[in-house]
C-alpha positions as CSV (number, residue, x, y, z in Angstrom):
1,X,13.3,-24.4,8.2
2,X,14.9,-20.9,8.0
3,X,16.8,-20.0,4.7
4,X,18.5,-16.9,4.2
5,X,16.4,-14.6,1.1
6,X,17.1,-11.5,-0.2
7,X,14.2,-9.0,-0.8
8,X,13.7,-5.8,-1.6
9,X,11.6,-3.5,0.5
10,X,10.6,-0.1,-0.2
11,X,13.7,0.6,-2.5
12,X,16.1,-1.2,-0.1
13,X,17.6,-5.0,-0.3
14,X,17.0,-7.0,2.8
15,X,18.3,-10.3,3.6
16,X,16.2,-11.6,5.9
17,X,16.2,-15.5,7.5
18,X,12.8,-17.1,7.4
19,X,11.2,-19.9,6.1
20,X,9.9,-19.8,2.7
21,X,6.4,-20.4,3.5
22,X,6.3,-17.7,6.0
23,X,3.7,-15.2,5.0
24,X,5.4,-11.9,3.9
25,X,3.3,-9.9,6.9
26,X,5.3,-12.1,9.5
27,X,8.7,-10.8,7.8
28,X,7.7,-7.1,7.0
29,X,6.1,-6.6,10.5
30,X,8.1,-8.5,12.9
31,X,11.5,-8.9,11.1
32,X,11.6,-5.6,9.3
33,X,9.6,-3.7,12.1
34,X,7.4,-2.0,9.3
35,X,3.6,-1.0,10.7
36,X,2.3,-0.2,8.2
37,X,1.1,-3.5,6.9
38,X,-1.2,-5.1,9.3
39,X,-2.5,-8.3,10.2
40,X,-6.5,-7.9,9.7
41,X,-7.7,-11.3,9.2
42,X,-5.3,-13.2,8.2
43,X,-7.4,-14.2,5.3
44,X,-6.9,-11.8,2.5
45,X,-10.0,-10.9,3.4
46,X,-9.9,-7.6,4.7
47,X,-7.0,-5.7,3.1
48,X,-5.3,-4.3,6.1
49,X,-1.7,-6.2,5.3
50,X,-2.1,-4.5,1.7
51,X,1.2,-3.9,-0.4
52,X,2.6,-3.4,-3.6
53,X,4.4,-6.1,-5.6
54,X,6.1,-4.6,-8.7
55,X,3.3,-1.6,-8.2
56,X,0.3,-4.5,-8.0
57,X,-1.8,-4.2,-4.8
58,X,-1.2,-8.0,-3.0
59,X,-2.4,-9.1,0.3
60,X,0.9,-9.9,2.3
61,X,-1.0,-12.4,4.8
62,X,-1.2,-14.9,2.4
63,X,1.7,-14.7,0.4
64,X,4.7,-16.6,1.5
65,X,8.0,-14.9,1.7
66,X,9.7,-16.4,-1.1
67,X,7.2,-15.3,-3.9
68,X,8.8,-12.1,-3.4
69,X,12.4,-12.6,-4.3
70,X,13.6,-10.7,-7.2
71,X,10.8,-8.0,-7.1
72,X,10.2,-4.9,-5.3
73,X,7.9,-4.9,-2.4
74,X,6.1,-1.3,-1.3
75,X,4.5,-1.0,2.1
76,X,2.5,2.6,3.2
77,X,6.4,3.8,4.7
78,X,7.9,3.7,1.0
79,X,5.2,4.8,-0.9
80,X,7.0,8.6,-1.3
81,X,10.4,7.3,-2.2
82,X,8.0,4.3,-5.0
83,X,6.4,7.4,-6.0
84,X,9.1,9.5,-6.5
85,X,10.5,6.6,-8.7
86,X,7.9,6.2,-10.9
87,X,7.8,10.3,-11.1
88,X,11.8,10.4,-11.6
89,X,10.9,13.5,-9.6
90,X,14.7,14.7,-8.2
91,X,13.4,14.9,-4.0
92,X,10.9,12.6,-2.3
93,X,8.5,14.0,-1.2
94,X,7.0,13.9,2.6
95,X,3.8,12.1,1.0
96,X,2.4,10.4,-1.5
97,X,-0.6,12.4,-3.2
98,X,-3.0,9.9,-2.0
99,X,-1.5,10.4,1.7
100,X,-1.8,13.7,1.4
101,X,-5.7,13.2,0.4
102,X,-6.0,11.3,3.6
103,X,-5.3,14.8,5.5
104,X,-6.4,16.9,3.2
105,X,-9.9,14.8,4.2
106,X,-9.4,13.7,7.4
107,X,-10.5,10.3,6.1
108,X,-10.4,7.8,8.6
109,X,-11.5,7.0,12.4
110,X,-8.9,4.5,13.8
111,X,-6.6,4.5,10.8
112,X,-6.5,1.0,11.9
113,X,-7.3,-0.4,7.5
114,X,-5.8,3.0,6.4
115,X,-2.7,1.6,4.7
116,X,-4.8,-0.9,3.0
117,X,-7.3,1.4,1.1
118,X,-3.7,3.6,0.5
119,X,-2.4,0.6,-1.6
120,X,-5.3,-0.3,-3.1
121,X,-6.2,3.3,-4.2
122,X,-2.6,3.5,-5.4
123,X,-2.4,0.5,-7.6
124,X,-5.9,1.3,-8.6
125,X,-5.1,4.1,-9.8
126,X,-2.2,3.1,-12.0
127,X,-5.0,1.5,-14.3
128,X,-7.3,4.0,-13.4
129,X,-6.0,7.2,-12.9
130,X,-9.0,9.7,-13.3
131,X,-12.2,7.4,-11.4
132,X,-15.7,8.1,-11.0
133,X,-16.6,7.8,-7.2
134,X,-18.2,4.9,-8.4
135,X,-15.1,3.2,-10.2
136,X,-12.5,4.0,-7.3
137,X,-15.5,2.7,-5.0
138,X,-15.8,-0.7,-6.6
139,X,-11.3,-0.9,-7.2
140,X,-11.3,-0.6,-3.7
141,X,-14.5,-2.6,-2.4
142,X,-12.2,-5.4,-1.4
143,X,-10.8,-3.3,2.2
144,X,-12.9,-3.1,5.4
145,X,-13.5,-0.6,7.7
146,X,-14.4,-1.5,11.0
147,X,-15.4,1.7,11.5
148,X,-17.6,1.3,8.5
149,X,-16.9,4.9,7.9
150,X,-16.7,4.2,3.9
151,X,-18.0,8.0,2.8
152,X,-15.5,9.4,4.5
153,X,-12.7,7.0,3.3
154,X,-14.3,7.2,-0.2
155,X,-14.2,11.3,-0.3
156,X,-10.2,11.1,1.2
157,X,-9.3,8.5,-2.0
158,X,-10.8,10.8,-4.1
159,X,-8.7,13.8,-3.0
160,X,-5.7,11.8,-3.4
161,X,-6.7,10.7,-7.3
162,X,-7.5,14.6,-7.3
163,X,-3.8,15.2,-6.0
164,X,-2.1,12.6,-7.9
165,X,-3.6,14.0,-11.4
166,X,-2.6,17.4,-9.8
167,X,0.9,16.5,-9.3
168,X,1.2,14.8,-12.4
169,X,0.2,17.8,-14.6
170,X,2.1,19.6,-12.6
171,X,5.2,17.6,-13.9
């Protein structure tokens, strides 16, 4: 049965009217219109409906709706304005240093599991902000490709660590 819940999404509060159980995907992509999150496997297998809760990388296919209420959800569309946040920079930027290291690299094929290497780089990256190739690979092992292009992807989340310390020392 539908209940009305209040959530916030990428810096904005939302109520929405969904069932409780209703996996978070379901409400970001088809309520809130957000594409950025994306149904993969349905499993929490793959990582492609990756977000942020409170900054933590969570898989939004299996996580129901109303584990969500009172924290601050970030898909792949807010991660400028939840970096600019945890900056206190004055502007948003366009992108998030680990976008930008998608560009800067050209890292993907399809782009179809992009957003969920972004979040998990990103909340890897709080914990680990200056990786090995090795350590960013294994904090990100969990996300498929199906373009199994993982070099590639690898060298692009390495730009963006490289751009995030960049930024910050900029600061």
């Amino acid at each position: 049965m539908a209940s009305k819940l209040k959530i916030r999404v990428n810096e904005r509060v939302t109520e929405i009217a969904s069932a409780p159980d209703t996996p978070l995907l379901y409400v970001l992509s088809d309520e809130l219109q957000l594409q950025g999150p994306r149904f993969g496997c349905g499993l929490a297998q793959c990582g492609s409906c990756s977000v942020l809760l409170n900054g933590e990388e969570i898989r939004s296919c299996v996580t129901p709706v109303s584990a969500v209420a009172g924290k601050s959800v970030t898909t792949l569309e807010g991660l400028p304005q939840w970096y600019a946040k945890q900056k206190k920079l004055r502007t948003v930027p366009a992108l998030h240093p680990v976008q930008q290291g998608v560009i800067d690299e050209q890292g993907f094929q399809c782009a179809f599991c992009m957003s969920g290497f972004l979040m998990a780089t990103v909340g890897f990256l709080k914990t680990n902000p200056n990786p090995t190739r090795q350590q960013l690979a294994h904090g990100i092992s969990g996300n498929l490709c199906r373009c199994q292009d993982y070099n590639k992807i690898l060298d692009a989340m390495m730009r963006g660590a490289e751009n995030l310390r960049r930024a910050a020392s900029h600061a």
